[in-house]
C-alpha positions as CSV (number, residue, x, y, z in Angstrom):
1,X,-30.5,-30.0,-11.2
2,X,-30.2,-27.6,-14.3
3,X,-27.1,-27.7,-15.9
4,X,-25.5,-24.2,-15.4
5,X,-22.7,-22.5,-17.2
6,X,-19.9,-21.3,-14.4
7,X,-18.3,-19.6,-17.0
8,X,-21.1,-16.9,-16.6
9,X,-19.7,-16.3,-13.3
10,X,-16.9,-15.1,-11.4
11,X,-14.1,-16.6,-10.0
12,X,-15.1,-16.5,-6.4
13,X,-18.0,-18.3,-6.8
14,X,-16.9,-20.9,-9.3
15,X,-14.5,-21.8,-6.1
16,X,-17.1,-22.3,-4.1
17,X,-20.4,-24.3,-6.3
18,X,-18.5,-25.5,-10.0
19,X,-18.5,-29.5,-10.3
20,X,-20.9,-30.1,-8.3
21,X,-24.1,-32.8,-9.5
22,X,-26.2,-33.6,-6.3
23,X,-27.5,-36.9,-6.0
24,X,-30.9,-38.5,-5.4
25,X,-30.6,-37.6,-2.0
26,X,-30.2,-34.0,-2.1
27,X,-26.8,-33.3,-0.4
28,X,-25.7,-29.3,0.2
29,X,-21.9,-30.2,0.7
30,X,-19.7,-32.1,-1.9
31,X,-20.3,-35.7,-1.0
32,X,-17.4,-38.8,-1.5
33,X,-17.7,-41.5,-3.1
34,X,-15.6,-43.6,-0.9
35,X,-15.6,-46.8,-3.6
36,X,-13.5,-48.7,-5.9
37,X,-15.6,-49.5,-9.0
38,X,-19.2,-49.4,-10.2
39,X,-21.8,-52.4,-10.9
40,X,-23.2,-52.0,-14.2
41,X,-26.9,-53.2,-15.3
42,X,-25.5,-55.6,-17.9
43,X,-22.6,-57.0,-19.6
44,X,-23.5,-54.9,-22.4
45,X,-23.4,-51.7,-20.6
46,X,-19.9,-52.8,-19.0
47,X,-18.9,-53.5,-22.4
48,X,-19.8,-50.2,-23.7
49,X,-18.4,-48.2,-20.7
50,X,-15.0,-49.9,-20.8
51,X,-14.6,-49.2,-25.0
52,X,-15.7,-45.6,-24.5
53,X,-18.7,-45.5,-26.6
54,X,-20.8,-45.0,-23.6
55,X,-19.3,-41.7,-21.0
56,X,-19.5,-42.8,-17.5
57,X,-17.4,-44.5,-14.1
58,X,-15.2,-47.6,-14.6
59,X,-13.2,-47.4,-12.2
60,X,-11.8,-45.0,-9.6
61,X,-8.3,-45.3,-10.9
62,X,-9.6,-43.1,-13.4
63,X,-13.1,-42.3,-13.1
64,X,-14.2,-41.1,-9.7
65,X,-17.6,-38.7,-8.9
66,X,-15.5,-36.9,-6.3
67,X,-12.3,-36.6,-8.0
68,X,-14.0,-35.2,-10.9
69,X,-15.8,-32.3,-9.2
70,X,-12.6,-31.2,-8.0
71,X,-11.4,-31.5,-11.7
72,X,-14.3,-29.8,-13.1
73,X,-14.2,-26.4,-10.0
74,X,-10.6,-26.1,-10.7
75,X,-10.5,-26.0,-15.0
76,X,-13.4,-23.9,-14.0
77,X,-11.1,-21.4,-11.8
78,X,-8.2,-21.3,-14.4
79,X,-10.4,-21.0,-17.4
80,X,-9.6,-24.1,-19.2
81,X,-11.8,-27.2,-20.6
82,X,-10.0,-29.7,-19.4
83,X,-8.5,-30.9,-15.7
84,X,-7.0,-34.0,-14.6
85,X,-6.4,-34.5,-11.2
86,X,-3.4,-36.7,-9.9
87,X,-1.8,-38.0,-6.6
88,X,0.2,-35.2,-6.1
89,X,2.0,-32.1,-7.7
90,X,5.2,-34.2,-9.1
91,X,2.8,-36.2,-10.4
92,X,1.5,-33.8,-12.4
93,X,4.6,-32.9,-13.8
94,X,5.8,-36.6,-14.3
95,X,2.0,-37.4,-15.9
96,X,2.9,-34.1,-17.9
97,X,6.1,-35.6,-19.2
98,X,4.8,-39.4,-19.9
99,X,1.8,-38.2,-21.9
100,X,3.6,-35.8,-24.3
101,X,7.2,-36.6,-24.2
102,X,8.6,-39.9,-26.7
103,X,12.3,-40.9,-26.9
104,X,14.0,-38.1,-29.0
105,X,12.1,-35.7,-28.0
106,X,13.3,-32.0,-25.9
107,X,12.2,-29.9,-22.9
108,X,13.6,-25.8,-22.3
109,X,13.3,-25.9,-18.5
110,X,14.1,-22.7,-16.4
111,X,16.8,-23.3,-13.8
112,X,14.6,-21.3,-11.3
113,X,12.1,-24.3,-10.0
114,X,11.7,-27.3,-7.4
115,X,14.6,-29.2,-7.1
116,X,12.8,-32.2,-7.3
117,X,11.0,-31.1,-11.0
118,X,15.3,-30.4,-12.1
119,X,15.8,-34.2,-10.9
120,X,12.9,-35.5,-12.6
121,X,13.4,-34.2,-15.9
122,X,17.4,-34.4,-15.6
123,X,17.8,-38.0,-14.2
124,X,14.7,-39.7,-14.6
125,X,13.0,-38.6,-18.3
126,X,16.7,-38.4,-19.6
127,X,16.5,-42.1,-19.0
128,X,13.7,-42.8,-21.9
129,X,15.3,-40.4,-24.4
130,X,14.3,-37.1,-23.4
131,X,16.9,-33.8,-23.3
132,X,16.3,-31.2,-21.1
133,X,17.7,-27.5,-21.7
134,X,18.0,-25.6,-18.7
135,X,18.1,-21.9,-18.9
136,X,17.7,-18.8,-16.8
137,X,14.0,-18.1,-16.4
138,X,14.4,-14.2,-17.2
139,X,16.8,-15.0,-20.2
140,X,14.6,-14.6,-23.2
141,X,17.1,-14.8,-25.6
142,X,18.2,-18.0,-24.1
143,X,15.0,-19.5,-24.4
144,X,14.6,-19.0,-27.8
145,X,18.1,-20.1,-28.7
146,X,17.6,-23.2,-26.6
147,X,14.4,-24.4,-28.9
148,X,14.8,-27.2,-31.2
149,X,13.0,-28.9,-33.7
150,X,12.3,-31.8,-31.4
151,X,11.3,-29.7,-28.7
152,X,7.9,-30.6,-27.5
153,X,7.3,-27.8,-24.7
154,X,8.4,-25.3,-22.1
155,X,8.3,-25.8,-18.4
156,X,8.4,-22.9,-15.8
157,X,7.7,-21.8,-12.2
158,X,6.3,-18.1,-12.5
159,X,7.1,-17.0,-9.7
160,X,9.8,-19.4,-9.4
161,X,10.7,-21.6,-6.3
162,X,12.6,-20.1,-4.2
163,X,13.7,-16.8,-5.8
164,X,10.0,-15.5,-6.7
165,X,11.7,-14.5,-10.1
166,X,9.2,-13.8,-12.7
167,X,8.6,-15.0,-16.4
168,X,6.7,-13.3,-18.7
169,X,4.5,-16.0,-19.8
170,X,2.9,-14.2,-23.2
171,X,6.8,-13.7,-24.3
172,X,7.3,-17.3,-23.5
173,X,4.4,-18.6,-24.7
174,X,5.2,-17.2,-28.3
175,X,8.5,-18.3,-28.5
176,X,6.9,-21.6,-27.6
177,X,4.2,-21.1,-30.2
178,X,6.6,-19.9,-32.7
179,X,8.4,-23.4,-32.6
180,X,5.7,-25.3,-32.5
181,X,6.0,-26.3,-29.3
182,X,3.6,-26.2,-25.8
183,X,4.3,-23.7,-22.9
184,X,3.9,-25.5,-19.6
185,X,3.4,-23.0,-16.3
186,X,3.4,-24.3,-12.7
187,X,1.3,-22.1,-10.9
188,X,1.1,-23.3,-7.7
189,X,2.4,-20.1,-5.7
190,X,-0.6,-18.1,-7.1
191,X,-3.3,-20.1,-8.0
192,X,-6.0,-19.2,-10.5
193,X,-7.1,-16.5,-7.5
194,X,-3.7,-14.0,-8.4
195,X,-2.8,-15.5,-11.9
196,X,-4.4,-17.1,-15.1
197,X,-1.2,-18.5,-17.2
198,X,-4.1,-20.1,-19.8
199,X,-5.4,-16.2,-20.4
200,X,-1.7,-15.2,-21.0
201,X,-1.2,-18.1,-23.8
202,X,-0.4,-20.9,-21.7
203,X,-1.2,-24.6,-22.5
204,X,-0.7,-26.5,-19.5
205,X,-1.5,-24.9,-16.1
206,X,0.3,-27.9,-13.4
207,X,-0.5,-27.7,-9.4
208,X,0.2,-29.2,-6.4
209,X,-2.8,-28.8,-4.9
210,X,-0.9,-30.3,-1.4
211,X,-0.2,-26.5,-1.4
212,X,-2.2,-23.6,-1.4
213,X,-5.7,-25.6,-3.1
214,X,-5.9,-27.4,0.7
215,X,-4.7,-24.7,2.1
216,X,-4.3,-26.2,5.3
217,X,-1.7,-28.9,5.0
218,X,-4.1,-31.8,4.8
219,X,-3.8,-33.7,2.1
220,X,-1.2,-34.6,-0.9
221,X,-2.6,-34.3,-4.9
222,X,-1.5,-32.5,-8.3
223,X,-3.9,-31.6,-10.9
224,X,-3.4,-30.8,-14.9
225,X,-5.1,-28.3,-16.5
226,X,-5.4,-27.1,-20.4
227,X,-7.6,-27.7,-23.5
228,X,-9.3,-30.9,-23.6
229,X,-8.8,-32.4,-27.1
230,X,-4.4,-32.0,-25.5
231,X,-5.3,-33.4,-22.1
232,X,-7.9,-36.4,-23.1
233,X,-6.0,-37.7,-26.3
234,X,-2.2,-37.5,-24.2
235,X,-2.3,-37.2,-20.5
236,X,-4.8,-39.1,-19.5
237,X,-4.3,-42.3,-21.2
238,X,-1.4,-41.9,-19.2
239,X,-3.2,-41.8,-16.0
240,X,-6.2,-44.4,-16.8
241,X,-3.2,-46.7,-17.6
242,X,-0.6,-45.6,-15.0
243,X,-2.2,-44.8,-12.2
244,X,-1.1,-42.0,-10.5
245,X,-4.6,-41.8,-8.7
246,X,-5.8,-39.3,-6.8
247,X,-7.8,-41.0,-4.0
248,X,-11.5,-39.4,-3.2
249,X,-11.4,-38.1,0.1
250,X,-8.1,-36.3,-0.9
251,X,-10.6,-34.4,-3.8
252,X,-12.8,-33.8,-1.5
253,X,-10.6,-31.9,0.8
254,X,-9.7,-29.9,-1.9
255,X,-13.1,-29.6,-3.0
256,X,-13.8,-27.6,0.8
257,X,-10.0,-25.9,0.4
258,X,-11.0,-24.2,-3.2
259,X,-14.2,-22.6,-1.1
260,X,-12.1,-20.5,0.8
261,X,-9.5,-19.9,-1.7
262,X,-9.9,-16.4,-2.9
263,X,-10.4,-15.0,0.6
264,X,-7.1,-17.0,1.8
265,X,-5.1,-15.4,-1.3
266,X,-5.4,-12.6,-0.4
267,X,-4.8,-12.4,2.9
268,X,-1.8,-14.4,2.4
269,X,-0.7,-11.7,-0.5
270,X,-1.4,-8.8,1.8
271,X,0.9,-10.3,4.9
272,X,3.8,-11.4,2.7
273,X,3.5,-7.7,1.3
274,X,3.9,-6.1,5.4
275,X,6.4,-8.8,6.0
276,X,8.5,-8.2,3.1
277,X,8.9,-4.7,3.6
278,X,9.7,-4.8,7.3
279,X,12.1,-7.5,6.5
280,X,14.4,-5.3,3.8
281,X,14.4,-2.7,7.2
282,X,15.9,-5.3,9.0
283,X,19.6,-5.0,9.3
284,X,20.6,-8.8,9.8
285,X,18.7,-9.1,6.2
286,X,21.2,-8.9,3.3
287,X,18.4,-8.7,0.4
288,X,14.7,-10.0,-0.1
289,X,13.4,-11.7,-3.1
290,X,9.5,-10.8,-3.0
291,X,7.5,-9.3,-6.3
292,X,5.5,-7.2,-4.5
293,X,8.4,-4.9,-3.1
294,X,9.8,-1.9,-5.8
295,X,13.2,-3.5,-5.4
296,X,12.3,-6.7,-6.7
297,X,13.9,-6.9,-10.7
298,X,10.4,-8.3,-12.5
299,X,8.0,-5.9,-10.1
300,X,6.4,-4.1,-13.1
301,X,6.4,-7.4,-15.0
302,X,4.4,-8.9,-11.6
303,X,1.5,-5.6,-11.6
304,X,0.9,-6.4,-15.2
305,X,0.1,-10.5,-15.2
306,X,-0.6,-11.4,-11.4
307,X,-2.9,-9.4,-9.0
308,X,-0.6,-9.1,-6.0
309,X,2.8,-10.9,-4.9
310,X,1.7,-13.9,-3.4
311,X,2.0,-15.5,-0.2
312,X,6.1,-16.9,-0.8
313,X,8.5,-14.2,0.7
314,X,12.6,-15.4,0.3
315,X,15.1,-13.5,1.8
316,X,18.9,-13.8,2.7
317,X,20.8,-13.8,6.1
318,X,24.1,-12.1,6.3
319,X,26.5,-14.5,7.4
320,X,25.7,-17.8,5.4
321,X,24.0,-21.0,6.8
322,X,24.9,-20.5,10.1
323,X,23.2,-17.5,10.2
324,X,19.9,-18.6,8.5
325,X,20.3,-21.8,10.7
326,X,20.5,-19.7,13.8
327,X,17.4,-18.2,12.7
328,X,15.3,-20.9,12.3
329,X,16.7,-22.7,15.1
330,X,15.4,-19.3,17.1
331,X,11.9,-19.4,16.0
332,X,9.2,-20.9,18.3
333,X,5.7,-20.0,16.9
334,X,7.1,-20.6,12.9
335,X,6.3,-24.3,11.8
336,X,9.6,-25.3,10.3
337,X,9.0,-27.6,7.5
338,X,9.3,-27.4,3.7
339,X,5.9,-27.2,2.9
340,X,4.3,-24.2,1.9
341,X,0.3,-22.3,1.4
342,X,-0.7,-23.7,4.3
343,X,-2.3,-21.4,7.0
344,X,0.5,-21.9,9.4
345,X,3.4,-20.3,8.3
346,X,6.3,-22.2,7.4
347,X,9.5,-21.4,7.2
348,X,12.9,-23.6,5.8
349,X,16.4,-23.3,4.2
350,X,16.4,-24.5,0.8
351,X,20.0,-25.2,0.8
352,X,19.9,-28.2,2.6
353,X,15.9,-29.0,2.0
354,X,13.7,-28.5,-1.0
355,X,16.6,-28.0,-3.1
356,X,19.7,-29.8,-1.2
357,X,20.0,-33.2,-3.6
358,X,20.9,-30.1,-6.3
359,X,25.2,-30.2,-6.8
360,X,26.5,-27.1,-5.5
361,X,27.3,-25.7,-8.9
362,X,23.5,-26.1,-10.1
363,X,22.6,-24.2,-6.8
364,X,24.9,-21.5,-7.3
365,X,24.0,-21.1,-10.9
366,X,20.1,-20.7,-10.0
367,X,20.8,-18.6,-7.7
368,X,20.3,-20.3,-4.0
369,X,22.8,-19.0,-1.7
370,X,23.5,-20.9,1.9
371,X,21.9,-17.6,3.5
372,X,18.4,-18.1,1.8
373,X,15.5,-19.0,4.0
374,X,12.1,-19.1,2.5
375,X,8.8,-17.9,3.9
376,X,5.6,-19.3,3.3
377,X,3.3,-16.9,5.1
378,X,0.3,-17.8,6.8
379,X,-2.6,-16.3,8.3
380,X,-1.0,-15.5,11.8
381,X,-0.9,-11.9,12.9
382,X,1.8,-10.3,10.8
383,X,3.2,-8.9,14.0
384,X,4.0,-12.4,15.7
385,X,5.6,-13.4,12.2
386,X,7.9,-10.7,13.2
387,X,8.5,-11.0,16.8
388,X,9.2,-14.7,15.8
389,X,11.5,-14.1,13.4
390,X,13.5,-11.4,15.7
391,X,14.0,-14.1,18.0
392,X,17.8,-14.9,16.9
393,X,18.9,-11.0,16.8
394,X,17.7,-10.1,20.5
């Protein structure tokens, strides 16, 4: 098979053909390489492999056939050289950290992402050395006053989880740059499909591909993506030798989710959109928290660096928790679980879920009142995410 440049073509079909090498037999889908490690013709060839002269599979902690076609479709999709594919979005972040980070060294985190990501940098890299700074995503002037000498990178959520705030990831990728430091973007509630963080300056694009990659709640992994002199010499020494592995069949799952991709973007953009405005009509609705709406603060800053608002739509409940409870509780057709780009829609309260091991001080401070429920919306008819949802008021 010719080797062919997916760079010469667009997005949509890079999604569905990058990465892939067909074997001897000829195969039209992805296959899986379902296997461990690899029997090589000599002890001189094993030799070779194993000290890196010679390019080729070891063993599938760190070199799979499978795993690296998804790697190879999604750098593809975000326009980067480089993608290393892990066991699940956290550990992208944590493979993130371990690569680049030493003891001494210091993060600028935005308050405005997964609790979990706060946790992991605040209680768990603080144990090797590392400070974390964490400031208000929107706060520019914070960012740059929170940059040290020792600071090694940035870290945001654009749009942020649960809030939907947006960064502007050119103005934070040259304060980054400025420092010396990396800019590192989650972009797991757009995807390569809505935004490109690498075209805006970016150096690290992380994913959990467990969201809207599968797109249908499947399967767990995480995935890296950036230049590949930064990945090759510093993250994945981390993975060959760590081990957060993602297995094969997992790849390949994501392999048939990034297919569909595009086409599920934006249907999931264009729902969230309807939704979003018939919710701020709703009186039981106190305020709604989508960047597609006029009324959200960053909307112009959303036209200009993603194509539409996303699938995520957050909104608060007059009357606390036990209003937003009551609400879910009401719900029959809405999947409730904290999981999100799936192509049910999901629905859940971060208070007490994604981001309920936060204090209640760090909650208040980003933001996440006891009336917020968050909406992943799926690819139902908009008009029984509706009827589901007035369930509680009727």
């Amino acid at each position: 098979m010719t080797e062919i440049d997916w760079n010469d073509y667009t997005l949509e079909t890079q999604a569905v053909r990058a990465g892939q090498v067909r074997t001897h037999e000829q195969e039209h889908s992805d296959p899986i390489f379902a296997t461990s490690s690899y029997v090589f013709n000599s002890a001189a060839e094993a030799a070779e492999r194993f000290s890196g002269k010679v390019p080729g599979n070891i063993y599938s902690r760190f070199t799979n056939p499978t795993v690296r076609a998804f790697e190879q479709r999604l750098a593809a999709l975000e326009g980067g050289e480089r993608c290393i594919a892990v066991a699940s979005g956290m550990a992208a972040i944590a493979s993130t950290g371990f690569g680049l980070l030493k003891a001494g060294d210091h993060v600028v985190c935005s308050r405005g992402v997964f609790g979990n990501t706060t946790l992991l940098f605040q209680n768990y890299f603080a144990k090797f050395g590392v400070v974390t700074t964490f400031v208000d995503l929107t706060d520019y002037a914070a960012w740059e006053q929170a940059v040290r000498p020792e600071t090694r990178f940035l870290f945001v959520e654009t749009p942020s989880n649960p809030l939907t705030q947006i960064a502007d990831i050119r103005r934070l990728a040259g304060i980054a740059h400025a420092k010396g430091a990396l800019l590192v973007v989650d972009n797991c509630f757009l995807t390569p499909v809505l935004q490109k963080p690498l075209a805006l300056g970016a150096d690290i694009v992380i994913h959990s591909a467990t969201k809207y990659l599968d797109g249908q709640g499947r399967c767990v992994g995480g995935a890296i993506v950036g230049g590949l002199e930064l990945l090759d010499k510093e993250i994945y020494p981390y993975l060959r030798t760590g081990g957060p592995t993602m297995s094969p069949f997992n790849a390949w799952v994501f392999l048939k989710g990034l297919e569909t991709l595009s086409i599920r973007m934006r249907a999931h953009s264009e729902s969230a959109l309807e939704l979003a405005h018939w919710l701020e009509r709703q009186g039981w609705v106190e305020r709604v928290h989508y960047p597609g709406l006029a009324s959200h603060p960053q909307h112009d800053l959303a036209k200009l660096q993603q194509k539409s608002g996303g699938g995520i739509v957050s909104f608060e409940v007059k009357g606390g928790k036990d209003a937003a409870w009551q609400l879910i509780d009401s719900t029959r057709m809405l999947s409730i679980t904290a999981n999100l780009g799936d192509a049910k829609t999901t629905i859940t309260h971060p208070t007490t879920t994604t981001h309920g091991r936060l204090s209640e001080q760090e909650r208040a401070v980003a933001g996440i009142s006891d009336g917020l429920v968050r909406i992943a919306v799926g690819l139902e008819s908009v008009e029984d995410i509706q009827k589901d949802l007035s369930r509680a008021w009727v």
